[in-house]
C-alpha positions as CSV (number, residue, x, y, z in Angstrom):
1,X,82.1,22.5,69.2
2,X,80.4,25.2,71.2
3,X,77.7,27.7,70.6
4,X,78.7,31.2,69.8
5,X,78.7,33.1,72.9
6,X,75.6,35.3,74.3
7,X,75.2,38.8,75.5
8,X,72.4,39.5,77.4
9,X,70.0,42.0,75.8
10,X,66.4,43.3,76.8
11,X,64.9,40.7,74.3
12,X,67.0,37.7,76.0
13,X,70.1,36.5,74.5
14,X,71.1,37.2,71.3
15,X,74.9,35.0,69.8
16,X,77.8,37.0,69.2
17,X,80.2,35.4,66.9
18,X,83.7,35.1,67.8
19,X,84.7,34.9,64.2
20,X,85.4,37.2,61.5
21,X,85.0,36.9,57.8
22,X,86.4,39.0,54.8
23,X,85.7,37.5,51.6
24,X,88.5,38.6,49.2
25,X,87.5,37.4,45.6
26,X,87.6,33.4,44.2
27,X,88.8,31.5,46.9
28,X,90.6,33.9,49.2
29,X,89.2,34.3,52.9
30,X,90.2,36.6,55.3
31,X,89.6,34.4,58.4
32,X,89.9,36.2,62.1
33,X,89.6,33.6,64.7
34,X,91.3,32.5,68.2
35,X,93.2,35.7,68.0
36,X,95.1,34.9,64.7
37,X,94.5,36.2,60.9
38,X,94.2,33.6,58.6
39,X,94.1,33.8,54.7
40,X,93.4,31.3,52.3
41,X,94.8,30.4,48.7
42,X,95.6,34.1,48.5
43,X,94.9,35.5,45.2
44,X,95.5,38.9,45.6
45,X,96.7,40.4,41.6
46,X,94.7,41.7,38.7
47,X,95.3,38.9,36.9
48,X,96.5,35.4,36.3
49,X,97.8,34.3,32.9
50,X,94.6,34.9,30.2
51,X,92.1,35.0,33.7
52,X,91.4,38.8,34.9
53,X,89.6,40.1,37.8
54,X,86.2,41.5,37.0
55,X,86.0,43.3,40.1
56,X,89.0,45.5,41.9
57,X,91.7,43.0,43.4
58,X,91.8,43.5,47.3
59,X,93.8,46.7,48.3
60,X,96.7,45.5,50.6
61,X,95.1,46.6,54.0
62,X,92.7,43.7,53.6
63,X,95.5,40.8,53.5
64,X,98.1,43.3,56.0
65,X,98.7,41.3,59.5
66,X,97.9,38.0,58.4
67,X,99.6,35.4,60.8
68,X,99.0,32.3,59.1
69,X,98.3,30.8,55.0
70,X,96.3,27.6,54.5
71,X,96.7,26.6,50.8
72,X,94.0,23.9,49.9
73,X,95.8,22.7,46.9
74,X,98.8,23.6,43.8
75,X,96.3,24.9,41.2
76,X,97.7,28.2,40.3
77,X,94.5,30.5,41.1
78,X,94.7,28.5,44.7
79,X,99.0,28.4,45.3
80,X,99.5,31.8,43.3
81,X,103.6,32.3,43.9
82,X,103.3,36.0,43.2
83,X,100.6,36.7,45.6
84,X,102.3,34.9,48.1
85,X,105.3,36.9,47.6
86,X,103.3,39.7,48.2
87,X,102.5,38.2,51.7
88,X,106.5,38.1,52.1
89,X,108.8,35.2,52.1
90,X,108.8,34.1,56.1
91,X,105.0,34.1,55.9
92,X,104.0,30.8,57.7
93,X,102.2,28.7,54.9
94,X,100.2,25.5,55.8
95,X,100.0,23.3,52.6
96,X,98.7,19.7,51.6
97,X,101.6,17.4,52.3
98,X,104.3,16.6,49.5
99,X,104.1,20.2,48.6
100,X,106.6,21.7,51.0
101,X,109.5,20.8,49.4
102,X,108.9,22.6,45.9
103,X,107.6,25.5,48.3
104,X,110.3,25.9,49.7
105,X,112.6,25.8,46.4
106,X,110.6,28.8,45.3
107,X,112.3,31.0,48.5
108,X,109.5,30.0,51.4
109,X,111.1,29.4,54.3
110,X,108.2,28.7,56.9
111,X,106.2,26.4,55.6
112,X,104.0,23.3,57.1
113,X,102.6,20.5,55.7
114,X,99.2,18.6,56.2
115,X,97.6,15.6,55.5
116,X,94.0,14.9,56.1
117,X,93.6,14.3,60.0
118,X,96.7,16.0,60.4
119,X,96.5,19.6,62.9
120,X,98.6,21.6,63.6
121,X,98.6,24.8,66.7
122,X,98.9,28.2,66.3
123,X,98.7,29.8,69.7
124,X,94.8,28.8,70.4
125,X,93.9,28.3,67.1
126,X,93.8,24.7,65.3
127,X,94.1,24.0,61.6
128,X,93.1,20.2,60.4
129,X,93.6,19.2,57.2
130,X,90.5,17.6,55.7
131,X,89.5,15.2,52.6
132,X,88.7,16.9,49.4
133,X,88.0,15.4,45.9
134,X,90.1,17.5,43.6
135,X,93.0,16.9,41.3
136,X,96.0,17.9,43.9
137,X,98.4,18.2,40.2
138,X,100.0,21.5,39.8
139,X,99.2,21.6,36.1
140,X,95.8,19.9,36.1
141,X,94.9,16.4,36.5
142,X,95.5,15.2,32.7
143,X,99.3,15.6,33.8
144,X,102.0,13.9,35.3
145,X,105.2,15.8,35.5
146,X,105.7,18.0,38.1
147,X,104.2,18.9,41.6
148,X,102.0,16.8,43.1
149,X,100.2,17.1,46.2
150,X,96.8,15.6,47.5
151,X,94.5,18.4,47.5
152,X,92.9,19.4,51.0
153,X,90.0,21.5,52.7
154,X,90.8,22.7,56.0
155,X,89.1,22.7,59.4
156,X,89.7,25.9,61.9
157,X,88.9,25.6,65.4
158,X,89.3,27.7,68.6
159,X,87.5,29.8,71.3
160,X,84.5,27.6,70.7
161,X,84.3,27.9,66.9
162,X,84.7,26.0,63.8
163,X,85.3,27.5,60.3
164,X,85.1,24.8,57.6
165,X,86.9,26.0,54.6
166,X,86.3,23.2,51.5
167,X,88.7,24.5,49.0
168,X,88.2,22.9,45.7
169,X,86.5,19.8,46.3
170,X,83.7,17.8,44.7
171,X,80.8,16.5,46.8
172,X,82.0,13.4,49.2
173,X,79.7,11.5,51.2
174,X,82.6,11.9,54.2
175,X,81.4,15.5,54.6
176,X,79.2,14.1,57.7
177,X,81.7,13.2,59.8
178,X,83.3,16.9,59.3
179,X,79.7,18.7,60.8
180,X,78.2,20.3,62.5
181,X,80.3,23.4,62.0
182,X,79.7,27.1,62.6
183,X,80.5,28.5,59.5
184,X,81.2,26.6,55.8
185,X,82.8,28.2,53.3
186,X,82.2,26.8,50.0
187,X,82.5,26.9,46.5
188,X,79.7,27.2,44.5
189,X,81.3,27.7,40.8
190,X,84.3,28.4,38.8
191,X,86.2,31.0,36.7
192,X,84.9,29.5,33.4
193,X,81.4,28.8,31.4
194,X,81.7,25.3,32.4
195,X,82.8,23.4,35.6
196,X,85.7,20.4,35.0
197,X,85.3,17.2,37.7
198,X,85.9,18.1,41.5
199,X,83.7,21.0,41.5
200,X,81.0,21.6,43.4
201,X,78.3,23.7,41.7
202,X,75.2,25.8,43.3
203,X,73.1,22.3,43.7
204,X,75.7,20.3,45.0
205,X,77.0,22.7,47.4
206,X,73.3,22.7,48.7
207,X,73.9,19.1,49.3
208,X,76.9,19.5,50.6
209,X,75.1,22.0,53.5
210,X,73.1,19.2,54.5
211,X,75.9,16.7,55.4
212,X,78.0,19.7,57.1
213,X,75.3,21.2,59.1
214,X,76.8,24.7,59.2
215,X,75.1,27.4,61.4
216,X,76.5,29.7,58.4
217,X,77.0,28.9,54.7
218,X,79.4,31.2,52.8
219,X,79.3,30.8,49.1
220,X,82.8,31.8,47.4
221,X,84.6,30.7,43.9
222,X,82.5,32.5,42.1
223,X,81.9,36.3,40.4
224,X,86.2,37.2,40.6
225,X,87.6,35.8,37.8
226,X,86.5,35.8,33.8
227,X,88.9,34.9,30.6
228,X,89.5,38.4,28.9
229,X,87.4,40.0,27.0
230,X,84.9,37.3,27.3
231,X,82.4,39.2,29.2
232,X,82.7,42.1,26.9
233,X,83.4,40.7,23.0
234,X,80.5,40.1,21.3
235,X,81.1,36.1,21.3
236,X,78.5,33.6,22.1
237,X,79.8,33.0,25.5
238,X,79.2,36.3,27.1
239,X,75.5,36.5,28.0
240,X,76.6,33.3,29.4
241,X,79.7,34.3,31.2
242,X,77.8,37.5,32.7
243,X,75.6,35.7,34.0
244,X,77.4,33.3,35.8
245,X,79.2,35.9,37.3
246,X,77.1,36.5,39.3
247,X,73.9,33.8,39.3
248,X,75.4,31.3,41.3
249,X,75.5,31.8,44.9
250,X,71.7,32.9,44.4
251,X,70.8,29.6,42.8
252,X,73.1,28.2,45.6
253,X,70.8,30.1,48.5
254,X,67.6,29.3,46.9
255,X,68.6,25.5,47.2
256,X,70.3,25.8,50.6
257,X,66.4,27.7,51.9
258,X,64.6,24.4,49.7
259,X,66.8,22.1,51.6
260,X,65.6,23.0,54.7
261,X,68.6,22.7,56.2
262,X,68.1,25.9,58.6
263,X,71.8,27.3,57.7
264,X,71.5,30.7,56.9
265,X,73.5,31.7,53.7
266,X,75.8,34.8,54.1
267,X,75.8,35.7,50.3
268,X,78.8,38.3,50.2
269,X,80.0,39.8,47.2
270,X,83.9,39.9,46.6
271,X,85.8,42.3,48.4
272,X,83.1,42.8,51.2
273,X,83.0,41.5,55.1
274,X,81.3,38.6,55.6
275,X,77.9,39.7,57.5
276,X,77.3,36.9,60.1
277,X,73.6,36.5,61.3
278,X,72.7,35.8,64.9
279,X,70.9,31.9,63.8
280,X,69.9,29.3,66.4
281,X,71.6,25.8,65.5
282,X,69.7,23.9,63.0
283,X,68.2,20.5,63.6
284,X,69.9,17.5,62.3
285,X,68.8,17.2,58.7
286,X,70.9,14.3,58.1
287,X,68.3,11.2,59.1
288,X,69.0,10.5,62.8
289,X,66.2,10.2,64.8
């Protein structure tokens, strides 16, 4: 991986990133890089079964001329049928591989499969399927009818920079051998009150950072989705559920800044452009010498 590239300026050199960033709401990226569009687990509706959006779903000039669709894994707020309708039927979809098959039954007609290590080329972009720790069962991982796919985070690479997009994962210690990156995109909470196993919540994305070694942290999976009403009926849970609509990615940053780390987090809100700071690259955090 190479370093952002440099434009001269009167105070010396200052990175330009070749990379653009529109987060979208939960876990859906806008991703500009190596000349293609790239969108991840589009979720793109007002709602999804008793889940609503708390803040205005994406208007459809924000997901227009996408080129490519990485889907991390068959959860239905990550493979959401009717927002990938949306994107059209030919739209070329990557997904974890086992899953093309029952893809394709629902109508896709261009669609890839990945494994971890796997890549694949579009044009002079690369997309590598990586290791996550998350239940790859459509329906949950208490289940075993139906699809089934190992659930993966995926690695984008081209004109000299790396986006690392985690998906749904837990914390593994293989993270290390995935770094440095320019930019990690990672999730920091859920939809709910409560996270289920392969999460990763604001203290154990921090540790994450410090095995990936991102220039750039982006915090997503967080302040998009609530179940109805439960930020707004007077029920026990929603001081709760407010809050953690939006307290997370803070707690996230302030343990990303105590972690010394020296990525800079890129806390955006959903439905805004990712702001991208000019950093140096951090020093090793991870115990070499």
């Amino acid at each position: 991986m190479t370093n952002p590239s440099e434009e001269p300026t009167e105070g010396g050199p200052v990175p330009r990133w070749r990379c653009e960033l529109h987060f979208l709401g939960h876990s859906t990226v806008r991703v500009e890089l190596a000349g293609r569009t790239v969108l991840t687990d589009p979720l793109l509706t007002r709602g999804l079964g008793p889940l609503r959006r708390v803040v205005a779903p994406p208007e459809p000039a924000s997901w227009a001329g996408v080129d490519l669709v990485v889907v991390s894994h068959l959860h239905n707020d990550h493979l959401h049928l009717p927002s990938l309708r949306r994107l059209g039927r030919r739209i070329p979809i990557v997904v974890p591989r086992g899953a093309g098959g029952w893809l394709r039954r629902h109508g896709f007609s261009a669609v890839e499969e990945l494994a971890p290590g796997e890549s694949l080329t579009d044009g002079a972009l690369t997309v590598t399927a990586t290791p996550a720790v998350h239940s790859g069962h459509r329906w949950g991982p208490r289940f075993t009818h139906g699809p089934q796919a190992p659930a993966v985070g995926h690695l984008l690479s081209g004109e000299g920079t790396s986006v690392y997009l985690a998906g749904d994962t837990d914390l593994f210690h293989g993270m290390v051998s995935l770094g440095p990156v320019d930019v990690a995109v990672l999730p920091v909470w859920g939809w709910g009150t409560s996270l289920g196993p392969g999460h990763l919540d604001p203290l154990r994305a921090a540790e994450a950072v410090a095995l990936l070694r991102p220039r750039v942290v982006v915090p997503v999976h967080w302040g998009t989705l609530a179940v109805g009403g439960l930020t707004t009926l007077p029920t026990p849970w929603r001081a709760r559920m407010r809050a953690l609509l939006t307290e997370p990615p803070r707690t996230f940053a302030a343990a990303v800044a105590a972690g010394r780390s020296g990525a800079a987090v890129a806390l955006t809100a959903p439905g805004e452009r990712v702001q991208l700071p000019a950093v140096e690259r951090p020093t090793d955090p991870v115990g070499t010498t």
